[in-house]
Each structure stands twice: as structure tokens, then as C-alpha cells.
LOLUM-19186 format. One record per residue: x, y, z of N, C-alpha, C in turn. Coordinates in steps of 0.1 Angstrom, whole numbers, m for minus. Each point is the difference from the previous one (the first is absolute). Layout:
BEGIN
[[X, Y, Z], [X, Y, Z], [X, Y, Z]],
...
END
This chain:
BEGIN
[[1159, 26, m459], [1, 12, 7], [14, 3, 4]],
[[3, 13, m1], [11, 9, 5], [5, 3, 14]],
[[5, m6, 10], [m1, 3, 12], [13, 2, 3]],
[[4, 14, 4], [12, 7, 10], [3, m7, 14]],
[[8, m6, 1], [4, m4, 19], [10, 14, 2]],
[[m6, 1, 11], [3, 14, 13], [9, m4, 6]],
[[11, 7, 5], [12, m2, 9], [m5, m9, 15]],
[[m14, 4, 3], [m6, m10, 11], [m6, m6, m3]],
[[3, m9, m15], [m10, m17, m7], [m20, 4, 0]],
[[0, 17, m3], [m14, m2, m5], [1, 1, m16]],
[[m11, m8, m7], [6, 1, m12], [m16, 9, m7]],
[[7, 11, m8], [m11, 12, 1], [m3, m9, m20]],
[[m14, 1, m4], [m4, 1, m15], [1, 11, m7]],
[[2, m7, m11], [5, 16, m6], [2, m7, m18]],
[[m7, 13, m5], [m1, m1, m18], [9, 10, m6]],
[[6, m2, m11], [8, 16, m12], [m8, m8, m11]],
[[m4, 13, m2], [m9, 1, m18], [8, 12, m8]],
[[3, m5, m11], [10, 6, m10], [10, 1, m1]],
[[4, 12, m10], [16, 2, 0], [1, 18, 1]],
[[14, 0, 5], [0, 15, m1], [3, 5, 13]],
[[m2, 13, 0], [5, 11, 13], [m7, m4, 10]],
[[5, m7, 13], [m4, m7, 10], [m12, 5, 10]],
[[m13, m2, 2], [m6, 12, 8], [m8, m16, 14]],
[[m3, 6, 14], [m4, m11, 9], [m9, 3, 3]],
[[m14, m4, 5], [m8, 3, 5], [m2, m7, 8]],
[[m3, 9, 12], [m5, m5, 14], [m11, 3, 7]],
[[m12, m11, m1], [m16, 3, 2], [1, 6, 16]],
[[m16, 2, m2], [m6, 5, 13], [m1, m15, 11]],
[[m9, 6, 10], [m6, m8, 8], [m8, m2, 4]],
[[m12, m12, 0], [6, m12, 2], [m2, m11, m18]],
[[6, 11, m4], [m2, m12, m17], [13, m4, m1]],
[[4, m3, m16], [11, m10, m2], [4, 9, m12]],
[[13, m10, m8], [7, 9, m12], [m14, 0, m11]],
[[m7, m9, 0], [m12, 0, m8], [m9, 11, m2]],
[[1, 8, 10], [m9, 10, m2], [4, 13, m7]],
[[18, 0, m5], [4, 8, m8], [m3, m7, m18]],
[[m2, m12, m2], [1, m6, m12], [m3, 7, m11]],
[[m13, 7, 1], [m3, 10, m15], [9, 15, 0]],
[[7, 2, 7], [7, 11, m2], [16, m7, m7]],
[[2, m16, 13], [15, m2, m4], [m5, m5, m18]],
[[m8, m8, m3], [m1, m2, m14], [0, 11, m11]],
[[m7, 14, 5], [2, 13, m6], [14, 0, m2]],
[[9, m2, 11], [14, 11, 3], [10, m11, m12]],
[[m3, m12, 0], [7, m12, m4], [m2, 2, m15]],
[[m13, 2, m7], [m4, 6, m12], [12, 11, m5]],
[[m1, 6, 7], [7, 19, 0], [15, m6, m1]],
[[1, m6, 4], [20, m2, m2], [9, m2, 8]],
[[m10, m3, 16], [7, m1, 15], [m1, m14, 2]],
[[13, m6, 11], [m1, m10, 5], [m5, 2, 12]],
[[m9, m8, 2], [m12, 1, 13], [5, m9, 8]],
[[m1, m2, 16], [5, m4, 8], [m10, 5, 10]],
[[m9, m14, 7], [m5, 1, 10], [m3, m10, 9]],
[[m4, 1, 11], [m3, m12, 8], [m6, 3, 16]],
[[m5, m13, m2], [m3, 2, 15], [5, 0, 13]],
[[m4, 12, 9], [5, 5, 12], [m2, m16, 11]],
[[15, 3, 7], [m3, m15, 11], [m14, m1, 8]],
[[m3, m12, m1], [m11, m2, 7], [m17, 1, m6]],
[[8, 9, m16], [m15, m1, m9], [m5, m11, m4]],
[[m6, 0, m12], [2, m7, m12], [8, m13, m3]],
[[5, m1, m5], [7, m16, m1], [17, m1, 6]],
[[m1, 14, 6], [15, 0, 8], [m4, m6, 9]],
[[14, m6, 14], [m1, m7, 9], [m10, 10, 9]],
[[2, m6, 15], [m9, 9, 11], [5, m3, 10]],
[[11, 11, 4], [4, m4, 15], [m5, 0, 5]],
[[8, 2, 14], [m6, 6, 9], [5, 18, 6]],
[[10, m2, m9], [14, 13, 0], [3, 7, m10]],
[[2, 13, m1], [4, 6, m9], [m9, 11, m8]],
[[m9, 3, 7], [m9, 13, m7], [1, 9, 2]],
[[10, 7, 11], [7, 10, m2], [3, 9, m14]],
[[6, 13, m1], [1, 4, m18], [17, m3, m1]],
[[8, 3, 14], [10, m11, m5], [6, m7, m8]],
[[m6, m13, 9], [m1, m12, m6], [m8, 1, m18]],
[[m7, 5, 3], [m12, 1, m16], [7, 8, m9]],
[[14, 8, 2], [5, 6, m4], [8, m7, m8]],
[[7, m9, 9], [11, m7, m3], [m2, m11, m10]],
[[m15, m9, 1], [m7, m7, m9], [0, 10, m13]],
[[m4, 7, 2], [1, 12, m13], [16, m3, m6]],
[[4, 2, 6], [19, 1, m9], [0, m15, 0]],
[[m1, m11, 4], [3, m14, m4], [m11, m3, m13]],
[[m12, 4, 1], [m5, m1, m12], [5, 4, m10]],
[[4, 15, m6], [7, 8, m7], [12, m11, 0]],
[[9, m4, 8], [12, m4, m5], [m5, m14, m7]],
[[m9, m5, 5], [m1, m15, m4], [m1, 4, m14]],
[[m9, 11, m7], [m5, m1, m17], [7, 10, m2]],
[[19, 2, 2], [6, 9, m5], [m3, 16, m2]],
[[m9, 4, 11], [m6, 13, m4], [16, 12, 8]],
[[6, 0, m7], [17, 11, 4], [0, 11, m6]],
[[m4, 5, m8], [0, 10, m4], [m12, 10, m11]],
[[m1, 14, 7], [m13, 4, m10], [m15, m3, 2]],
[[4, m3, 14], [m17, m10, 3], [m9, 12, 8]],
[[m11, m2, m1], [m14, 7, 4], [m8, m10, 9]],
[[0, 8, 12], [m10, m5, 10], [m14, 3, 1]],
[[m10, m6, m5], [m12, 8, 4], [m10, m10, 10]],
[[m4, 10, 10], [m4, m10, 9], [m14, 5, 6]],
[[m10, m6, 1], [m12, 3, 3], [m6, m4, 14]],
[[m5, 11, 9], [m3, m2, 11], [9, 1, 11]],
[[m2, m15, 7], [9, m8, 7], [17, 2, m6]],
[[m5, m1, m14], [16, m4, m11], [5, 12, 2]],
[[m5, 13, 4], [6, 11, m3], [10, 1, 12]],
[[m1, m4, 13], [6, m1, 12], [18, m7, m3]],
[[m4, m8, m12], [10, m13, m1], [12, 9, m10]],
[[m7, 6, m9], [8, 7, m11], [7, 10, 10]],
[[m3, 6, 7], [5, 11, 8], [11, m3, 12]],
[[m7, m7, 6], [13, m8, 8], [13, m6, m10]],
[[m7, m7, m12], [11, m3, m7], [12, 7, m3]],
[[m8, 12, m3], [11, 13, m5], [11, 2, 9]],
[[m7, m1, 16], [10, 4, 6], [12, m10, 9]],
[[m6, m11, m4], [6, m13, 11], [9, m10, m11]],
[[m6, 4, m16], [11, m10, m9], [2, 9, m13]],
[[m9, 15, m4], [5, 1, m18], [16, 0, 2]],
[[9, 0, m11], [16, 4, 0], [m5, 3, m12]],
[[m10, 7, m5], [2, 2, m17], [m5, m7, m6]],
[[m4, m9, 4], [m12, m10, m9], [m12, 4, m5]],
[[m6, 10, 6], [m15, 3, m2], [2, 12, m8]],
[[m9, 7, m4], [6, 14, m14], [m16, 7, 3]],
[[m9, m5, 5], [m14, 3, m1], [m10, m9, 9]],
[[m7, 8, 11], [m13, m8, 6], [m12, 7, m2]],
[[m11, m11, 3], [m13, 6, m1], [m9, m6, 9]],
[[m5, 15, 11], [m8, m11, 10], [m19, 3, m2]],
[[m3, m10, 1], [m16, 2, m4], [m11, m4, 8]],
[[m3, 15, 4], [m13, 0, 13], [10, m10, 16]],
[[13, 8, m2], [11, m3, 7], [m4, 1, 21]],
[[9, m13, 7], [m4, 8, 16], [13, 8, 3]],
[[6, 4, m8], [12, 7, 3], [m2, 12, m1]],
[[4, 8, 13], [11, m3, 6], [m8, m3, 13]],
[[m13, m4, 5], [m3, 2, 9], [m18, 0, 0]],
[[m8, m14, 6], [m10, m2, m1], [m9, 8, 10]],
[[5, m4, 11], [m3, 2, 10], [m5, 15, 9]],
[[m12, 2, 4], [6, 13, 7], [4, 3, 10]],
[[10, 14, m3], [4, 3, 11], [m2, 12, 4]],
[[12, 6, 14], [1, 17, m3], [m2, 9, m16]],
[[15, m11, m3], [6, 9, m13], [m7, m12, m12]],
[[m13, m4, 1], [m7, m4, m8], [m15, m1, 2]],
[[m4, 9, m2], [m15, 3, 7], [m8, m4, m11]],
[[3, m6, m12], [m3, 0, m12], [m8, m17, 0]],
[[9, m6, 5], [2, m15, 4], [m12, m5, 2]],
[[m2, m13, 5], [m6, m7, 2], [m3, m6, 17]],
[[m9, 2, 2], [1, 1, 18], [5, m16, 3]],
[[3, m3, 11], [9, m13, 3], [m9, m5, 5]],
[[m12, 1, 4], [m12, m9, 3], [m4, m7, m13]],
[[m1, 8, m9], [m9, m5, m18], [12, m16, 7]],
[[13, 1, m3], [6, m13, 0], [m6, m14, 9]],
[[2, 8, 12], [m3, m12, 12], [m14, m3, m9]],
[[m10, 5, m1], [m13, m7, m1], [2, m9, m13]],
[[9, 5, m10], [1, m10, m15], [7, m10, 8]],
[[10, 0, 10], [10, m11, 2], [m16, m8, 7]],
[[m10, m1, 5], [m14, m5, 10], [m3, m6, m9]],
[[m9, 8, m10], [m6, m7, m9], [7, m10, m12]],
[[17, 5, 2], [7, m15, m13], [m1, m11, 9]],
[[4, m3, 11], [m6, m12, 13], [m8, 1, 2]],
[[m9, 3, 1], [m17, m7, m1], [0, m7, m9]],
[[m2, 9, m15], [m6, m5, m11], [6, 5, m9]],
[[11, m5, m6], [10, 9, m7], [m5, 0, m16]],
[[m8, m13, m4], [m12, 2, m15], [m6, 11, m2]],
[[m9, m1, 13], [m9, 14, m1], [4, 13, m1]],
[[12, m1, 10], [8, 14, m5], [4, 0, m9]],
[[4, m4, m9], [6, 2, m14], [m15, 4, m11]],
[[m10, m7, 3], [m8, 1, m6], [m7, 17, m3]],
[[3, 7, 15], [m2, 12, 1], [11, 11, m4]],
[[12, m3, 1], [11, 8, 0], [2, 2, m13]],
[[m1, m9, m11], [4, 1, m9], [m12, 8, m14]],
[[m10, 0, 9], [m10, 10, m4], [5, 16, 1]],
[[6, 1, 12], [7, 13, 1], [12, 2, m2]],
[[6, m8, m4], [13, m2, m9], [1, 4, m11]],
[[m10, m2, m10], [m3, 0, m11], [m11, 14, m4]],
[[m10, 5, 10], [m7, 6, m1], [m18, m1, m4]],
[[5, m13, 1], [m15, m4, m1], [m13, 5, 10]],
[[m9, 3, m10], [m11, 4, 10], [m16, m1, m2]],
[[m7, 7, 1], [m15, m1, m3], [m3, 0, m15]],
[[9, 12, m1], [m1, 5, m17], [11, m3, m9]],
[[12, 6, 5], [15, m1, m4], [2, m17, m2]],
[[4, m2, m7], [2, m19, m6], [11, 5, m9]],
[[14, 2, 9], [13, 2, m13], [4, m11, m7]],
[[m1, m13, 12], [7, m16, m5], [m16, m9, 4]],
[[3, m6, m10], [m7, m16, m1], [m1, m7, 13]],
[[m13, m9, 2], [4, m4, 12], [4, m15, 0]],
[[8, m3, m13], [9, m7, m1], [11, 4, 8]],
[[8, 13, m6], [10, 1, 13], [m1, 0, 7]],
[[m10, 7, 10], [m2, m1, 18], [3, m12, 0]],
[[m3, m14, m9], [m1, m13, 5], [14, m1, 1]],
[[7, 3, m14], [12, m5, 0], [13, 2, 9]],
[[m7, 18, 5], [11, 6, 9], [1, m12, 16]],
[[m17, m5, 3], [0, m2, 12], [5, m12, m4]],
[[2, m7, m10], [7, m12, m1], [16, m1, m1]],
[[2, 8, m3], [17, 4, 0], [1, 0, 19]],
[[m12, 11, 5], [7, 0, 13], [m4, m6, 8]],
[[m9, m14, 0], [2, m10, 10], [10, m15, m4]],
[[6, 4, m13], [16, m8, 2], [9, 6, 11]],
[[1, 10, 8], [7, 5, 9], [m3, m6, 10]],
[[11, m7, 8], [m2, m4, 16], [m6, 12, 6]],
[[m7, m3, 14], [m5, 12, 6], [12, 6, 9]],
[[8, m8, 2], [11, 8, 4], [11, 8, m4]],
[[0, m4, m11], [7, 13, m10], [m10, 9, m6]],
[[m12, m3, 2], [m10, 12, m8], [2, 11, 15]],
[[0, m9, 14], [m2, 11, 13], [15, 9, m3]],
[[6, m7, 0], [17, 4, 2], [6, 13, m9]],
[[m7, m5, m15], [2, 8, m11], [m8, 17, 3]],
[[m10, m5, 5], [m11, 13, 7], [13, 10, 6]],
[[m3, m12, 11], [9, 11, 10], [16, 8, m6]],
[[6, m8, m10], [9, 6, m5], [m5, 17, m7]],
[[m8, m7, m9], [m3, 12, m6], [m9, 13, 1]],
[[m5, m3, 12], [m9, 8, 6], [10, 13, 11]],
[[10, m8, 5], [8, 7, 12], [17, 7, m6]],
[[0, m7, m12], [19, 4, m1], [m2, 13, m9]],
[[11, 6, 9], [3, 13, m2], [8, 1, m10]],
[[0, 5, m11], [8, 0, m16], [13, 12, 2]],
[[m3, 12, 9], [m1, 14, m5], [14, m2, 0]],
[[8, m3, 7], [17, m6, m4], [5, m3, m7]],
[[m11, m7, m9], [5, m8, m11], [m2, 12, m15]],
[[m4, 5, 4], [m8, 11, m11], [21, 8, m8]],
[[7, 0, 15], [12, 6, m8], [6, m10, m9]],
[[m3, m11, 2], [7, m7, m14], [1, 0, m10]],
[[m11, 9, m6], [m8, m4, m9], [5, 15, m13]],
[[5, m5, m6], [12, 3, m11], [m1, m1, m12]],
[[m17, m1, m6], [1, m6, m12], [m14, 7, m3]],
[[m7, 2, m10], [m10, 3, 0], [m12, m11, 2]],
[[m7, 8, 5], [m11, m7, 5], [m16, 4, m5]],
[[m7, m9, m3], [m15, 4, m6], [m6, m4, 12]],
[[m9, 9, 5], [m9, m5, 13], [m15, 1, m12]],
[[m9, m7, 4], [m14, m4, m8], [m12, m1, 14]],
[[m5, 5, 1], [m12, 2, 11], [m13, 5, m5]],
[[m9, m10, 10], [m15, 5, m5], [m5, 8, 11]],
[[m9, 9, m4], [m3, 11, 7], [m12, m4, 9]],
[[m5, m12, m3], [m14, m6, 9], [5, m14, 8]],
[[14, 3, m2], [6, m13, 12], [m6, m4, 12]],
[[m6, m8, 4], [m3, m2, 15], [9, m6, 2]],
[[5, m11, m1], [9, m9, 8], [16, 9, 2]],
[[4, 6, m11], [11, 8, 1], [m3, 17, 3]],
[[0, 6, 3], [m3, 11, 0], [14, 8, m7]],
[[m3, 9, m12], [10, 4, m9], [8, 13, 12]],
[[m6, 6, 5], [3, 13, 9], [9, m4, 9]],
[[1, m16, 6], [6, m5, 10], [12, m8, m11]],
[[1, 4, m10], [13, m10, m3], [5, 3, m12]],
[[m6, m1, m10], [8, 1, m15], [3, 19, 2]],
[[m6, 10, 3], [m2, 9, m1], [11, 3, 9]],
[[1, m4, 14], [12, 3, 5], [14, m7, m6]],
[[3, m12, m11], [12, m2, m5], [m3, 9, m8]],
[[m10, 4, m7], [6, 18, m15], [3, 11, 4]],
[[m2, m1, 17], [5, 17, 8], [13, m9, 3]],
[[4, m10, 6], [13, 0, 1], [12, m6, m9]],
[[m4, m10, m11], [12, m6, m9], [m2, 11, m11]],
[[9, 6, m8], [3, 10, m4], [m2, m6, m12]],
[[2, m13, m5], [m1, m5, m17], [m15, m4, m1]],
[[m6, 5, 11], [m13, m10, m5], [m10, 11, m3]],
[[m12, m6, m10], [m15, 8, m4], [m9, m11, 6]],
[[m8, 10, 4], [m16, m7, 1], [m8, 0, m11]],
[[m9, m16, m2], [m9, 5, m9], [m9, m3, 6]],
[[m11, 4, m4], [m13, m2, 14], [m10, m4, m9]],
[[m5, m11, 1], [m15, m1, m6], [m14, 0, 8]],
[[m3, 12, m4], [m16, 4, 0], [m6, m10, 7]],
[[m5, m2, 13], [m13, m6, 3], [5, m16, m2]],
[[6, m4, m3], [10, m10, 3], [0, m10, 11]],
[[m1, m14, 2], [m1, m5, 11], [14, m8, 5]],
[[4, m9, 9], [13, m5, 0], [2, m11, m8]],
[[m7, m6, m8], [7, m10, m11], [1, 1, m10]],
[[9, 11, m3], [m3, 7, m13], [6, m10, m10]],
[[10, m10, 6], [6, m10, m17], [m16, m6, m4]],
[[m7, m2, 4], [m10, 0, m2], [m17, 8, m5]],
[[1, 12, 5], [m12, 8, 0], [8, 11, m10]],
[[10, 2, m3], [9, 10, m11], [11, m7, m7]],
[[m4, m14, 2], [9, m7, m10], [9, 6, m11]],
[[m9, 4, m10], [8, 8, m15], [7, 11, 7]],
[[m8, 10, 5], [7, 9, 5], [17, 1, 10]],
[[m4, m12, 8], [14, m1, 7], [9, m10, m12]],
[[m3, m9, m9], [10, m6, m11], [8, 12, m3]],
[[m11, 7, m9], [6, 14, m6], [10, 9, 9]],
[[m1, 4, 9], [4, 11, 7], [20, m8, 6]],
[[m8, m14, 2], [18, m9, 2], [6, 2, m9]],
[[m6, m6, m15], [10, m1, m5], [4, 15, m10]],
[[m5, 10, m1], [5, 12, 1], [8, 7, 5]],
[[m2, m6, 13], [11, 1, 10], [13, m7, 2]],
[[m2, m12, m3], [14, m7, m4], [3, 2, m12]],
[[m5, 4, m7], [8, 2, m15], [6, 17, 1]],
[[m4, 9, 7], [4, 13, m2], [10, m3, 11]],
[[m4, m1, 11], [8, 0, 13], [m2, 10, 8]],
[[m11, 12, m2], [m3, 4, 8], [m12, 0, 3]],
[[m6, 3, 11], [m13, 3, 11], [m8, 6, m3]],
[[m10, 6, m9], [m9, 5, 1], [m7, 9, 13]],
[[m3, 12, m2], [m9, 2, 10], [m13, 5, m2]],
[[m11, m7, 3], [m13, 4, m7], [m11, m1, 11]],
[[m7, 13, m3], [m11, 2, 14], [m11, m6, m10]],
[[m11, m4, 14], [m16, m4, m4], [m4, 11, m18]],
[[0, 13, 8], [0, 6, m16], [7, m2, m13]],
[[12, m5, 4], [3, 1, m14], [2, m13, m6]],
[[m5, m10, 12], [m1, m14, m1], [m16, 3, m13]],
[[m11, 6, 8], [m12, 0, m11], [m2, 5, m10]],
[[9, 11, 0], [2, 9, m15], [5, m13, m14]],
[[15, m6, 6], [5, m10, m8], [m12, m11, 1]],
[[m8, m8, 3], [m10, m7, 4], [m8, 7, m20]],
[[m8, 14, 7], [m7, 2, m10], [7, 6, m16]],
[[13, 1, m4], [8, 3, m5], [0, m12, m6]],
[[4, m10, 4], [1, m17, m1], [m11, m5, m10]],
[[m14, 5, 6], [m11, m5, m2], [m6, 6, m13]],
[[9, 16, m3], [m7, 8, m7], [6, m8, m15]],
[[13, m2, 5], [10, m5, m14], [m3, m13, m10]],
[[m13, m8, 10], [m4, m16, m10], [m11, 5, m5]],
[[4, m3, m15], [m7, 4, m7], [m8, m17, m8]],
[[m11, 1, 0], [m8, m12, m2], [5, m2, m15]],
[[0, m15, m3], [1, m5, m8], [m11, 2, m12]],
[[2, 2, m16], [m12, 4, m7], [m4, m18, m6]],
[[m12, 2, 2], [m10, m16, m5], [m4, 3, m14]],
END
């Protein structure tokens, strides 16, 4: 295994698959770099060098007691990047949690390194609600998740990740292999970095960081988000960063590397190969959908 040591001796895991135009992916929370695998294997296929790993305190990185701040997570961001030569031309795309990290990045280390980000079912710029976020997520929902990971942090996973995913009475997007596998990625996390990482991402305010951001940008959101709410975040980076498009999928839940797999492969690496952002509403997301569908033509027997 691959492991980055941190300017403060945490030593973060971390994989590159392939060769080629450098792109990083930084998972959600509370999973690991594992939970990007069938997309980085997609991107690694396509002609990119993939670079991912896991966030401190996940997965098979260390687990302080320090450092979950976006900061700090920032900063782990550029030591990773420098450890596997990622200097020029590189693409950030970061999912969730990861989307907080790519953004702060922009503004606390790019000098020109980065050329392209993509944040997906992103908390940026701002989870939380507030005044000037009525969109948000009330700050109670948190306190009671922070109750129930100390109690019984299994059980909550066992529920959350039903609504993570979208699972329901009828609706069955993923296997319930994954539920297993997600909740097994996230009881590798100490409970102290699963609380910490919470609180990071639930409370920090991005919208500062939003001027950094200099490059084009693909924002990707599902329109039946519960855990993210698209109105409270991706939607406010497409009214404010000027290079970026929304693409929104339809009825869509928050794990989409997972529940729109093909769909989000496609839409990245169209995006890193053109270089620009797409902007595509629910409509013209289904039009293309049935356009798609109209064009396979069955095979003659």
C-alpha cells in the first residue's frame, strides 16, 4: 500500500491508476477512496491518471485526534498531489464531503496546477442553514445524527445509507450488497473523525472560497437529494462561479457514483476531454435519456 506522511506524521492511503492527464478524486462521507473505484477504473480506461485516497481518519489512513478542519484536509490534498507528481493540468473532482476540499483547495494552494474541477452532489459552498441559506439543512438534523453515531453508530449507518442511496419500499437503485459494502467502508472510520469530519462539513462556510475559482467547473446534482439538498449548494456555486454548468439528474438520489454510475463516467470524461461544463436541466437531461434509448438498435438473430 501507498501511504502519503502529512507535515504533522499522519500518513494518509492513497492509489494512481493509469497514465495520462492527471485527475483526483476526493470521496464523500463517511466512506473511503473505495467508493470511487468503478468510476476511477472508468477514467483510468479513458486515458487519465487516477489518484485517490483516503480522507484522515477513514479507511486505512491514520486517525488522529487533529486535523479535520478543511484546512488542514486541504493541505493533505496538495501533499497528496505533490507526493504522485500531480503539477500541472490536473482535475479535481470531489464528491460530497470531497467537494468542500477541492474548493478550499482552489483558494488556499492552486498556483496553476489545477485546469478543471468537478464537484458531485457537492456541500459547497454551504450546508447548513441559515439567514442567507434557507435552503439548508436545519442544525438540529446534525446534533441528533452526532446522538445516534454514539449510541449506535452500525445502526445508523445501516439507515443512512438507505437514504443515501435512495433506497426504499419500491425504488431499489443499488444492490444490497452495497448498502453492505458502504457501511463497511464506514465503520473503518474512528468515531472521532466520523464526529469531527461531520462537524466540518456540515458548518464551514465555502462562499469565500467560491472567488477562487478560475477554471471551469462541472457541478453534477441529483434532484431527489436528501442528504444534500441541490437548492442549498451546487445551485448556488452555478449562480455564483461564472465557469461553471449544472447538470441535474432527474429524481436522482445522493450517491450517484453509484445510482448514475454510466451517466456520471460519461458526463466526466466529456468534460475533461472538451474542457468545458455542460449545462443540462432535468428536461433535457430526459429528452437525451430517450434520444439515447431511441438510437440502440437490437441486434438481428
Amino acid at each position: 500500500m501507498t501511504h502519503v506522511l502529512t507535515r504533522d506524521g499522519t500518513a494518509i492511503y492513497s492509489k494512481c491508476w493509469g497514465w495520462g492527464r492527471p485527475v483526483v478524486l476526493l470521496h464523500g462521507w463517511p466512506l473511503t477512496a473505495d467508493s470511487w473505484d468503478p468510476i476511477a477504473t472508468i477514467l483510468a480506461n479513458a486515458g487519465f491518471r487516477v489518484v485517490s485516497y483516503d480522507r484522515r481518519g477513514f479507511g486505512r489512513s491514520d486517525q488522529p485526534s487533529h486535523g479535520y478542519d478543511y484546512d488542514t484536509l486541504s493541505d493533505d490534498l496538495a501533499e497528496v498531489m505533490a507526493f504522485h507528481r500531480v503539477t500541472d493540468d490536473a482535475a479535481l473532482i470531489g464528491f460530497s464531503m470531497g467537494g468542500g476540499e477541492v474548493v478550499r483547495y482552489m483558494s488556499r494552494h492552486n498556483r496553476g496546477v489545477v485546469s478543471q474541477i468537478a464537484l458531485i452532489s457537492s456541500v459547497a459552498p454551504g450546508l447548513i442553514q441559515t439567514d442567507d441559506n434557507l435552503d439548508g439543512v436545519a442544525p438540529e438534523i446534525f446534533v441528533d445524527m452526532e446522538k445516534q453515531l454514539v449510541d449506535d453508530r452500525a445502526h445508523f449507518y445501516t439507515r443512512f445509507f438507505k437514504q443515501f442511496y435512495g433506497v426504499g419500499l419500491i425504488d431499489r437503485p443499488v444492490s444490497q450488497e452495497v448498502l453492505d459494502h458502504a457501511r463497511a467502508m464506514a465503520m473503518q472510520a474512528g468515531l472521532l473523525p466520523t464526529l469531527a469530519a461531520m462537524r466540518a462539513f456540515s458548518h464551514t462556510d465555502f462562499t469565500a472560497d467560491l472567488g477562487a475559482i478560475d477554471v471551469p467547473t462541472l457541478l453534477i446534482h441529483g434532484t431527489a437529494d436528501d442528504i444534500v439538498p441541490m437548492r442549498a449548494t451546487s445551485q448556488r456555486v452555478a449562480d455564483a462561479v461564472g465557469m461553471a454548468g449544472l447538470v441535474e439528474y432527474g429524481g436522482a438520489p445522493h450517491g450517484l457514483f453509484a445510482t448514475r454510475q454510466d451517466d456520471l463516467a460519461n458526463d466526466l470524461i466529456a468534460f475533461l476531454r472538451h474542457r468545458l461544463a455542460p449545462i443540462r436541466s432535468v428536461a433535457e437531461q430526459a429528452a437525451l435519456d430517450v434520444a439515447t434509448a431511441n438510437a440502440v438498435v437490437a441486434p438481428s438473430i
